[in-house]
C-alpha positions in Angstrom: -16.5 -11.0 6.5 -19.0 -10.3 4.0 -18.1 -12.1 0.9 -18.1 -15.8 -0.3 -16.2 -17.8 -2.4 -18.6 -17.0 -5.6 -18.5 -13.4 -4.7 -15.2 -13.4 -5.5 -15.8 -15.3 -8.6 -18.0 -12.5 -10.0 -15.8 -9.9 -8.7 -12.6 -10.8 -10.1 -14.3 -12.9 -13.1 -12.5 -16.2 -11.9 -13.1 -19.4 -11.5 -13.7 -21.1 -7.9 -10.7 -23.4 -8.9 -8.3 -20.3 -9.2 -9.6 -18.7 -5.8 -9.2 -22.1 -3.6 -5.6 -21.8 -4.9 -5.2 -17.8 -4.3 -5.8 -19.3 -0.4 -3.8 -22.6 -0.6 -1.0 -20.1 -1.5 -2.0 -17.3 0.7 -2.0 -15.2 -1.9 -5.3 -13.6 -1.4 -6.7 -12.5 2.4 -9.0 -14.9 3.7 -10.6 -15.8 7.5 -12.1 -19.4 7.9 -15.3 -19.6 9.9 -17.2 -22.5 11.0 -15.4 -24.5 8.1 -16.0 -21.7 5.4 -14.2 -19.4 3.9 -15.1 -15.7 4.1 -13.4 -12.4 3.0 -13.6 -8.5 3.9 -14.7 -6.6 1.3 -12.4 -3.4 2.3 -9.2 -5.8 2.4 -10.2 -7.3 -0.9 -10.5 -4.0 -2.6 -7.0 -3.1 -0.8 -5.3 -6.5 -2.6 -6.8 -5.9 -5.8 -5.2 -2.5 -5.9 -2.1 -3.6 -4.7 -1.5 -6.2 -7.2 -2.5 -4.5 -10.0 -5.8 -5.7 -11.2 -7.3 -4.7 -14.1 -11.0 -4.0 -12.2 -12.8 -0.2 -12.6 -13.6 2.2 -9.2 -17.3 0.8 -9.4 -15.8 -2.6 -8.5 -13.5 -1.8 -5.8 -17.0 0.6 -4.8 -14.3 4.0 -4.2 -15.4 7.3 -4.5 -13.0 9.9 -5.2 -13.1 12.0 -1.9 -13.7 15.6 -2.8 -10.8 16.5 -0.8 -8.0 15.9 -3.9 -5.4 13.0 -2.9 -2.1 14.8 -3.9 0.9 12.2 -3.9 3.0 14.8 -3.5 1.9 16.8 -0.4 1.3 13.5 1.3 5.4 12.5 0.8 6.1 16.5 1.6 3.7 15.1 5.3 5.8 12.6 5.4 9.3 13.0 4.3 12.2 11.0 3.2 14.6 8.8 4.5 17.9 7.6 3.6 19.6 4.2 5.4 17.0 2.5 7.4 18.4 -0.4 9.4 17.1 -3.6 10.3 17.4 -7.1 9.1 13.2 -8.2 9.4 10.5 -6.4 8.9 10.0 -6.0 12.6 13.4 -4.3 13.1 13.1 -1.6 9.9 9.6 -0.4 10.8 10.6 0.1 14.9 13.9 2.1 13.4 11.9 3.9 10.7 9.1 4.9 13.1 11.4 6.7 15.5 12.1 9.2 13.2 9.5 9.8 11.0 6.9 12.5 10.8 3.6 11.4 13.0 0.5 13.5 14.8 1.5 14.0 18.4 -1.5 11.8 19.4 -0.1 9.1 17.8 2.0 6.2 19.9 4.7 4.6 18.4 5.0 1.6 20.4 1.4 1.3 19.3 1.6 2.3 15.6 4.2 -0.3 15.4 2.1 -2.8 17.0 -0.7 -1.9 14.3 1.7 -1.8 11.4 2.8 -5.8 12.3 -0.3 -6.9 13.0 -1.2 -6.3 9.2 1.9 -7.8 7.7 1.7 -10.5 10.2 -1.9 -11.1 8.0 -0.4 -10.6 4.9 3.0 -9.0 3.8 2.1 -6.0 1.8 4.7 -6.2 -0.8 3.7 -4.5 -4.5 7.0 -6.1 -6.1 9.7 -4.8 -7.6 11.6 -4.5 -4.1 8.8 -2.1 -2.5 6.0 -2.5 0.2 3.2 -0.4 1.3 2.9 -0.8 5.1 -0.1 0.5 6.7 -2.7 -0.1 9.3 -5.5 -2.5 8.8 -7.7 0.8 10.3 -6.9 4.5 10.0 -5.3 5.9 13.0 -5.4 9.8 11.5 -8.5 11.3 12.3 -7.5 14.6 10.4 -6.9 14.7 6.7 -4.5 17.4 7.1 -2.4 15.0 8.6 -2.3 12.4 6.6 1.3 10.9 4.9 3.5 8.9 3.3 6.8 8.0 3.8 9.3 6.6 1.8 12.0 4.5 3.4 15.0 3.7 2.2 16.4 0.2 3.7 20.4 0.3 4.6 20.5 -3.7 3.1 18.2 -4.9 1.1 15.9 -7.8 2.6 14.0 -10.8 1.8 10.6 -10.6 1.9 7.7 -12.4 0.7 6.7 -10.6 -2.7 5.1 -11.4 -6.1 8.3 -11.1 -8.2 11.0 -12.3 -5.5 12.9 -8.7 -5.8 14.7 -8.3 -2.0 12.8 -5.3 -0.4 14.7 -2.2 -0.4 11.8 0.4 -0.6 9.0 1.0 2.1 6.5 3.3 1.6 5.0 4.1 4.8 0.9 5.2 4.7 -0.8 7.0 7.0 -4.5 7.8 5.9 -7.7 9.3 7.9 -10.0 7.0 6.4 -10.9 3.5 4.2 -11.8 5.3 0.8 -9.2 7.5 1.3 -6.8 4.7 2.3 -7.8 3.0 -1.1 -7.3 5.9 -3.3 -3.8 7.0 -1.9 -2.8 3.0 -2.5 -4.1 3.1 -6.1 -2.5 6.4 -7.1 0.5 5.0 -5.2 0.4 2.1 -7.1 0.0 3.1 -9.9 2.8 5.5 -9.5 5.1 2.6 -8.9 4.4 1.3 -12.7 6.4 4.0 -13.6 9.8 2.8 -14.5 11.6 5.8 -14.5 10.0 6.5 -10.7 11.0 2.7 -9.9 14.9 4.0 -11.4 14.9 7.0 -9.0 14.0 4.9 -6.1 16.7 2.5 -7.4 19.3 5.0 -7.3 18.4 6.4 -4.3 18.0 9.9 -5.4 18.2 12.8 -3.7 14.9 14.4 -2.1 13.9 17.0 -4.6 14.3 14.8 -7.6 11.6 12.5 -6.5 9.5 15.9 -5.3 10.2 17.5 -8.9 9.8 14.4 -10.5 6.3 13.9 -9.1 5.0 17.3 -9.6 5.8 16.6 -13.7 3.7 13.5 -13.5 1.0 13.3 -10.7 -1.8 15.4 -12.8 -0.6 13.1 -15.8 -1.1 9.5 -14.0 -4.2 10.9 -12.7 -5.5 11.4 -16.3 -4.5 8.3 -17.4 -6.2 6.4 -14.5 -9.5 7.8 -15.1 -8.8 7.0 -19.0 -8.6 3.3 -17.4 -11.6 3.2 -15.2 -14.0 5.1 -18.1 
């Protein structure tokens, strides 16, 4: 809990006005302690990417690892699936987790348990029908093992998001640590700005169309975002 109410100000060049309202509307994540209001710095470079803002790497204080974040490989980790059921949150994350891809180390009853507690602080919904579940902490200790995977919901859902689009796409993140957390969510992100991506998740493609599809653009995006951040 390491920032105040002004450093948020400078951060995200905003007015105190605008941030007392980001927390009326729990828009923004925020713990109150003795009467004040504090913020972690790691989940508030986490919302900031995940809504889009326009702030450079030297805000959000991320290095680029030297091991190269591939978006690719990570959903190859992962893997794809097709018809997830459940009608809340709770429901499509217990279904989705007992058949994904995970370390054997790793619990599911306990994974799950992690993955609710963080949307129980704040749903992590990007908009345009998709969320980026995660742990608040990283559970993979090896890079090697680290995923994504996407999740395709049976029924679509309603679910607290910026834009109001029902949920129908989760994309399920498993990283080995907080910098490395933050740059798969920004490349992730910024994938999902794509609108031809957004159409094949849309229309439900098959496997290797999102796989080929990604391989075309990933060294392209990544370009581009360090055209942004210069």
């Amino acid at each position: 809990m390491n920032l105040k109410i002004k450093d948020i100000c400078v951060l995200l060049n905003v007015s105190e006005k605008t941030v007392y309202r980001w927390i009326k509307q729990e828009k923004i994540p925020y713990y109150r302690i003795n009467h004040q209001y504090r913020f972690h710095r790691a989940e508030i470079n986490e919302w900031i990417i995940s809504n889009n803002m326009q702030v450079s790497e030297k805000i959000l204080d991320i290095k680029m690892t030297d091991k190269d974040v591939s978006i690719v490989n990570l959903i190859e980790n992962g893997g794809i699936y097709y018809h997830i059921e459940g009608d809340n949150i709770a429901n499509i994350l217990s279904n989705a987790l007992k058949i994904i891809k995970l370390p054997d180390d790793c619990n599911r009853e306990e994974v799950l348990e992690l993955l609710l507690e963080r949307e129980s602080m704040m749903p992590t919904t990007v908009g345009k029908g998709i969320a980026f579940p995660h742990p608040r902490n990283p559970i993979i200790q090896d890079s090697t093992q680290e995923s994504i995977s996407i999740i395709f919901l049976n029924n679509i859902m309603k679910y607290p998001s910026i834009d109001e689009i029902p949920l129908h796409t989760i994309f399920l993140i498993f990283s080995s640590n907080a910098k490395r957390h933050l740059e798969i969510l920004s490349k992730l992100s910024f994938a999902c700005q794509d609108n031809d991506f957004i159409t094949l998740l849309e229309n439900r493609s098959v496997r290797n169309e999102y796989i080929e599809y990604l391989k075309q653009k990933e060294k392209q995006w990544q370009e581009k975002m360090g055209k942004d951040c210069d």
